[in-house]
N, C-alpha and C positions, 0 to 999 in steps of 0.2 A: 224738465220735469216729466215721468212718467204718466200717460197717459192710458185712461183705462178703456181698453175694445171690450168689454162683456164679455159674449162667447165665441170669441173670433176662430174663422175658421185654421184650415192646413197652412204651414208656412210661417213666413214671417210677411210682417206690413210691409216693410222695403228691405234692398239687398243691404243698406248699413246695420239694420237688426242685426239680419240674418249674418255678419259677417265680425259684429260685435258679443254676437251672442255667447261664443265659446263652448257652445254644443258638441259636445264631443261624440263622434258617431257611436253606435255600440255594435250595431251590426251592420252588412253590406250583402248583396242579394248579386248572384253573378249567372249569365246562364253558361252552360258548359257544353259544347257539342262533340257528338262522338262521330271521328271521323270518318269512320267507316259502314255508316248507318247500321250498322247490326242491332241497335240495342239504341232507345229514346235518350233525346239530347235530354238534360234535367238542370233546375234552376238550384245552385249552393246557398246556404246564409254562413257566413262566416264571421264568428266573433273578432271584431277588432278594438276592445273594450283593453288597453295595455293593461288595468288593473285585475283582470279575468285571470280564473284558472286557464279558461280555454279561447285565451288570448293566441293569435295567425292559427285558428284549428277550424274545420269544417264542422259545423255543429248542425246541420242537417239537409236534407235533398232533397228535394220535390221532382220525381222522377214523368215527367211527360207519357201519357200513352201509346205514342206514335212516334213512327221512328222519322227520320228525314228530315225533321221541321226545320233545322239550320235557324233558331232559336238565336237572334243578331242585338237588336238594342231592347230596350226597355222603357216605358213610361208609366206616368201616375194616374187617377183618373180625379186627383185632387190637385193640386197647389198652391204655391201663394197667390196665385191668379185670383183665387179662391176665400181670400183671407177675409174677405168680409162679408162671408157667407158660413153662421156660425151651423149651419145643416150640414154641410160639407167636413168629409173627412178622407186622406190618406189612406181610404183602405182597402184599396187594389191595386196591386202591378199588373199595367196592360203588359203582353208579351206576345208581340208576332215572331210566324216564322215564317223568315224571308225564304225557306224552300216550301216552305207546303202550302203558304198563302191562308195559313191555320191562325188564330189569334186566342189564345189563351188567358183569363183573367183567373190573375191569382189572389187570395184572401192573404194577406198581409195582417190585418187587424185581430183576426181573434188568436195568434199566436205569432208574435212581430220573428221569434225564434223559431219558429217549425209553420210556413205559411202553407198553405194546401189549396188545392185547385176548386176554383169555383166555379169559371164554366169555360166550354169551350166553343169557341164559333170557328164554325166548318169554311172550307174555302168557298163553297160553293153560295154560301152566306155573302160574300164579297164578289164572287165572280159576277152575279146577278146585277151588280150596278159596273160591270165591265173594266176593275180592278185587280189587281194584283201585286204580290211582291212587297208587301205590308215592311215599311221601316220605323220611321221616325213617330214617337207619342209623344203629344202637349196636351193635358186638359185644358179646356176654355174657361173664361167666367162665368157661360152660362149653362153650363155641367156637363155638358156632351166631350167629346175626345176626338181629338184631330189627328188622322194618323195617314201619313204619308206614303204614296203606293207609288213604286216605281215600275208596273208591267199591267197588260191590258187584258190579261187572264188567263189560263193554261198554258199557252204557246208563246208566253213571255217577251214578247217585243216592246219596246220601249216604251213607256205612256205614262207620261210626269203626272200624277193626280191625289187626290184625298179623299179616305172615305170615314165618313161619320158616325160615330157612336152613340148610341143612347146614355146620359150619364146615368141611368138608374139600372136598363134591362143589359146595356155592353152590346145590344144585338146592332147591328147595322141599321142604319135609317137614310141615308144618298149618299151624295159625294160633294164636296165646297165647293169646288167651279159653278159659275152661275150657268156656262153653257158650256158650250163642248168647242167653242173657239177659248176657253181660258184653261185646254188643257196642253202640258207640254210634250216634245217627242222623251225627253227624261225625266227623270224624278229623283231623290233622293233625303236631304233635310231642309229645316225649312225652323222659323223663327218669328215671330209675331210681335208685331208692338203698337196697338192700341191707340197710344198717346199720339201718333202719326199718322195712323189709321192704315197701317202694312203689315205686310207680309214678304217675305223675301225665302225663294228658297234655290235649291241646289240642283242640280245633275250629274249623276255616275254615270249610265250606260244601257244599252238592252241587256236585260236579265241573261238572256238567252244566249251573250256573249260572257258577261263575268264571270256566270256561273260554269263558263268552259276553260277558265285560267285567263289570266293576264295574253294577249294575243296585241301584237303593238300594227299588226295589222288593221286589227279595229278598229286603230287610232286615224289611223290613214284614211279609213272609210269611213268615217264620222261618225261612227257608231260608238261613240263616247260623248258625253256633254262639256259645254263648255260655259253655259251662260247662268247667272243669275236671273232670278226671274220674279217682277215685284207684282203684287196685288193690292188692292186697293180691299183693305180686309172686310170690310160691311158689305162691299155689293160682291164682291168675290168676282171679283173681275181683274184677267190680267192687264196690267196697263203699260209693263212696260218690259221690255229683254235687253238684257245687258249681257255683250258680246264680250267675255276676258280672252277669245284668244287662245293660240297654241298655247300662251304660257300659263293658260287659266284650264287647262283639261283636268276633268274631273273635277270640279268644284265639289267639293263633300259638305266638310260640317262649316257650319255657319253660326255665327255668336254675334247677336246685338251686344253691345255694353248693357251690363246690368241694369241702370240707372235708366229708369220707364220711361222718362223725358227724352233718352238718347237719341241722335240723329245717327249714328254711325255703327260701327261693325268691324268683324274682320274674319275672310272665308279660306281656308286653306285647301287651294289647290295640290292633286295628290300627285299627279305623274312628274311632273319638275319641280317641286318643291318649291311652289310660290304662296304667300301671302298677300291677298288684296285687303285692300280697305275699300269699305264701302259707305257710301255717305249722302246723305241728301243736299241736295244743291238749291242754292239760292232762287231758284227759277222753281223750285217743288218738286223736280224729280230728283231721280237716285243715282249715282253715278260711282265708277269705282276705279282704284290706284294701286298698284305694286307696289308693296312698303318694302315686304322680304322676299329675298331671292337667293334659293339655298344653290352653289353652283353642283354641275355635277362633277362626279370624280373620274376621271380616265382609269382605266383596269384592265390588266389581262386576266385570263380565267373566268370570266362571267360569259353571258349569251350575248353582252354589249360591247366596244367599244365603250363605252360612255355610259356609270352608273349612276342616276337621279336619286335623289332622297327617297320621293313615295313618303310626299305628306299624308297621313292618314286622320291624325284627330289634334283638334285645336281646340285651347280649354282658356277663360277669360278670367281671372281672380274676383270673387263677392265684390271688390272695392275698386273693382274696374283696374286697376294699377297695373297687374302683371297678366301678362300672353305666355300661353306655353301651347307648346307643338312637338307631336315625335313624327322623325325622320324614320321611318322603318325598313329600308332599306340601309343605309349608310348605319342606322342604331341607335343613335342619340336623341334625347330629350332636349329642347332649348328653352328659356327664358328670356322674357324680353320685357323691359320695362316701356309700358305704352301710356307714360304721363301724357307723351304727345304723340298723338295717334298716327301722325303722318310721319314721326320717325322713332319707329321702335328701335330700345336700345339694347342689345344682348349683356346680358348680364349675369346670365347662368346655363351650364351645359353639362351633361353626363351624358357616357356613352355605357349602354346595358346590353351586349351581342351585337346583331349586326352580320351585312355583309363583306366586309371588310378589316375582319379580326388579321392582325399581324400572326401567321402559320399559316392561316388559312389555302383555299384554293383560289381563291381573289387576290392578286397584286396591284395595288395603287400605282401609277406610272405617273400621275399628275394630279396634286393636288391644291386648289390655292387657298385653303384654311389649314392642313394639318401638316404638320413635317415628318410625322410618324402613324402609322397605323395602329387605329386601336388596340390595347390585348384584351384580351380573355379576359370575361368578369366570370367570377363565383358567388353567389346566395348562402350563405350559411355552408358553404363549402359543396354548394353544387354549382355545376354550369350553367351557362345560360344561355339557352339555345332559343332561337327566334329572335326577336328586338322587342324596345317599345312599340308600345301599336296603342290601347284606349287608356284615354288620361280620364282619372277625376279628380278635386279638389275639396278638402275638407273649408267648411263653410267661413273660419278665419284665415286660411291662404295656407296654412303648415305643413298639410298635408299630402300627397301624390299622390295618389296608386293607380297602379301601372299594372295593365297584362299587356300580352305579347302576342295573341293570336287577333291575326285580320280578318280572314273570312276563310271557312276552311281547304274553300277549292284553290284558293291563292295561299295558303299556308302550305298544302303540300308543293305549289309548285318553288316555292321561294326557301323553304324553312323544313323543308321533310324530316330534317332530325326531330326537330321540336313536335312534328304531327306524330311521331315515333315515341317521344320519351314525356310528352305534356307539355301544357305549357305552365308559365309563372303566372302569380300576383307579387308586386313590390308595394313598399313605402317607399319615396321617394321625399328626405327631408327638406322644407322650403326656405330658406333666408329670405324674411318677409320684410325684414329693413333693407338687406344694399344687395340681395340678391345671389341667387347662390344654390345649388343642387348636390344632395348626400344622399345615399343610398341608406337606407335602415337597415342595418344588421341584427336587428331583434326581429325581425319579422321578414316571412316569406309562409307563400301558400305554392306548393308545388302539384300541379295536378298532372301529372305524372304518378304520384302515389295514393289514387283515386282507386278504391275499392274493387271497381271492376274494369279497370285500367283506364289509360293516359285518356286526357279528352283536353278542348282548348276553349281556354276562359276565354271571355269578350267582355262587356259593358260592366261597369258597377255601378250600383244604383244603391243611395244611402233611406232609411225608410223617414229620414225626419227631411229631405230634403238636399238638393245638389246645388252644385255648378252651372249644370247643363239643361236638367226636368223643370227647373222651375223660371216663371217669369213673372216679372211683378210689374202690376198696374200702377198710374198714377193716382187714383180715386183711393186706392186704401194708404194714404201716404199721413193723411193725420190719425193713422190707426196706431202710430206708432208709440213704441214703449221707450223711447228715449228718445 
């Protein structure tokens, strides 16, 4: 029986709502960088409404002031975190820029179709609590915005931390570590869950290095991260580092299972294309395991012997069921059925570009998943140039959408046509019973045919809620409408 919340706030009560709900997004918010900084990166809303006149069309721009920002993820400053706080509303897109250490909130609310800028916090705002490199946003329960800093200010060297937002003024107010022994030498995403009382987050690298291209030098010198790294979320205290190993560099995005009660997770490592699982242990710590292990491919014509996937983003389905992950290197998007989390089962695959197109300047010399080299994929009868790279998920599982640019210093080095001709958004159709991956042929967004030329999509963010923005407590669980 439905149950009544009064005026409940953003979101849904739990992710089976949210996943039952059959909300169909109407619009999608993406930020767009231009690569050559001559002219401000700017945020799209793109109607994705199938019943729309201006259904896969750009229906408006919010053009940033400043050029450089390198305008990367995006967060709420509401969510279902939020759900039982009926004062609470959706209506801000936080938006840093991981180049300028700039943090921009944008007004979503008073025209969900034409959002416009409401304020802007200066880097210098942030530098002052000895931060930098603004990535990842979660709102809290108790209104403020937790947004993940990977650099220690100007001079960008590594410095895993967070700095805190006011939920009402957006101005800076410190940083979550309780001292300065609970901060790390990297940073990057990061995932909270309450009901445990943690936090777990990620490591990419010193700013100072990614922001100079892929350098596998780096690697060598440790100027890469490799550890998850858990806190104890009430005292903000690190408590514990978990060492994944060569095979765990770059640990990026990070996903609890949906489900608020969850003990476990799964982190996708970018440079070998590994999948951990991460889980808490009988004894009350956290501990973590190799579920997937994508091999790499032998090739001539590349900078390698030996080319690796280059996991980039991992996305968990509302009903916890299905994993998906793009290889952006190698091309492919996978699917993996995670009924049992310690042995995902592949179940679905598409390949969208890629380094390894059959014509290509890459030859395959050894492979042990494929016997043939990808071809060539078309969009509505264009190419497609770059790979998968950010996934999101429409909030019944049906949905994909896919761009293709990573970050734009590593876009030119890996993908320079596509920094040349734009990048894409896809739909990506889901087989939600036995599993299964289609490309949409009614729908493509080419920004390449962007007004004042090519620029490369990244993040998409839905304004009724995601995949990825939103996290749900166990206390709003008898909130629920079913």
């Amino acid at each position: 029986m439905a149950k009544s919340c009064g005026g409940c706030g953003p979101g849904f009560a739990t992710p089976r709502d949210a996943y039952l709900s059959g909300q169909q997004e109407e619009v999608v918010y993406i930020p767009c960088i231009v690569t050559d900084k001559s002219r401000p990166d700017y945020l799209v809303t793109i109607d994705v409404n199938p019943t729309s006149a201006n259904y896969s069309k750009v229906i408006s721009r919010l053009h940033f002031p400043y050029v450089g920002d390198e305008i990367h993820h995006t967060g709420w400053n509401a969510c279902s975190s939020c759900y039982d706080n009926p004062d609470r509303s959706r209506s801000r897109l936080i938006v840093p820029g991981l180049g300028s250490d700039r943090i921009y909130i944008v007004d979503v609310k008073s025209d969900p179709r034409i959002p416009k800028l409401d304020k802007v916090i200066e880097p210098w705002e942030i530098h002052k609590f000895g931060v930098s490199t603004p990535h990842t946003t979660h709102c809290l329960a108790d209104g403020d915005v937790l947004i993940s800093t990977l650099g220690d200010g100007p001079d960008k060297n590594g410095k895993g931390s967070f700095i805190l937002l006011d939920g009402e003024t957006f101005m800076p107010k410190g940083t979550y570590p309780a001292t300065s022994k609970d901060v790390m030498p990297f940073g990057y995403d990061y995932w909270y869950q309450p009901y445990h009382n943690v936090m777990i987050s990620t490591e990419w690298g010193h700013p100072r290095c990614f922001f100079g291209g892929l350098d596998l030098a780096d690697v060598e010198k440790g100027n890469y991260g490799t550890h998850l790294n858990v806190f104890d979320w009430k005292e903000r205290k690190l408590i514990q580092k978990i060492d994944l190993g060569k095979e765990g560099v770059m640990p990026l995005e990070i996903r609890f299972l949906h489900d608020p009660k969850a003990t476990e997770g799964f982190v996708g490592c970018a440079l070998f294309a590994n999948v951990f699982r991460f889980f808490k242990t009988e004894k009350g710590d956290w501990a973590a395991e190799k579920v997937i292990d994508i091999p790499n491919k032998k090739v001539d014509g590349w900078i390698l012997p030996e080319m690796p996937g280059v996991m980039t983003d991992i996305i968990i389905s509302m009903d916890d069921r299905f994993l998906y992950f793009s290889n952006w290197l190698h091309g492919d998007i996978r699917q993996y059925d995670i009924t049992d989390t310690r042995n995902p089962k592949l179940v679905g695959q598409i390949f969208l570009g890629g380094s390894i197109l059959k014509g290509g300047p890459v030859t395959v010399t050894e492979d042990t998943e494929l016997s043939v080299q990808p071809q060539v994929r078309y969009a509505r009868g264009k190419r497609i140039y770059g790979a998968p790279q950010m996934l999101q998920l429409s909030l019944d599982g049906s949905r994909l959408y896919v761009t293709t640019s990573l970050f734009s210093h590593w876009d030119k080095q890996f993908y320079p046509d596509m920094c040349d001709k734009g990048s894409m958004l896809f739909i990506v159709k889901v087989d939600t019973k036995n599993g299964g991956l289609q490309l949409d042929n009614d729908f493509l967004v080419d920004f390449g045919d962007e007004p004042d030329g090519p620029v490369l999509a990244h993040e998409v963010r839905y304004p009724g809620g995601d995949c990825t923005s939103d996290i749900y407590l166990a206390n709003t669980a008898h909130l629920s409408k079913i």
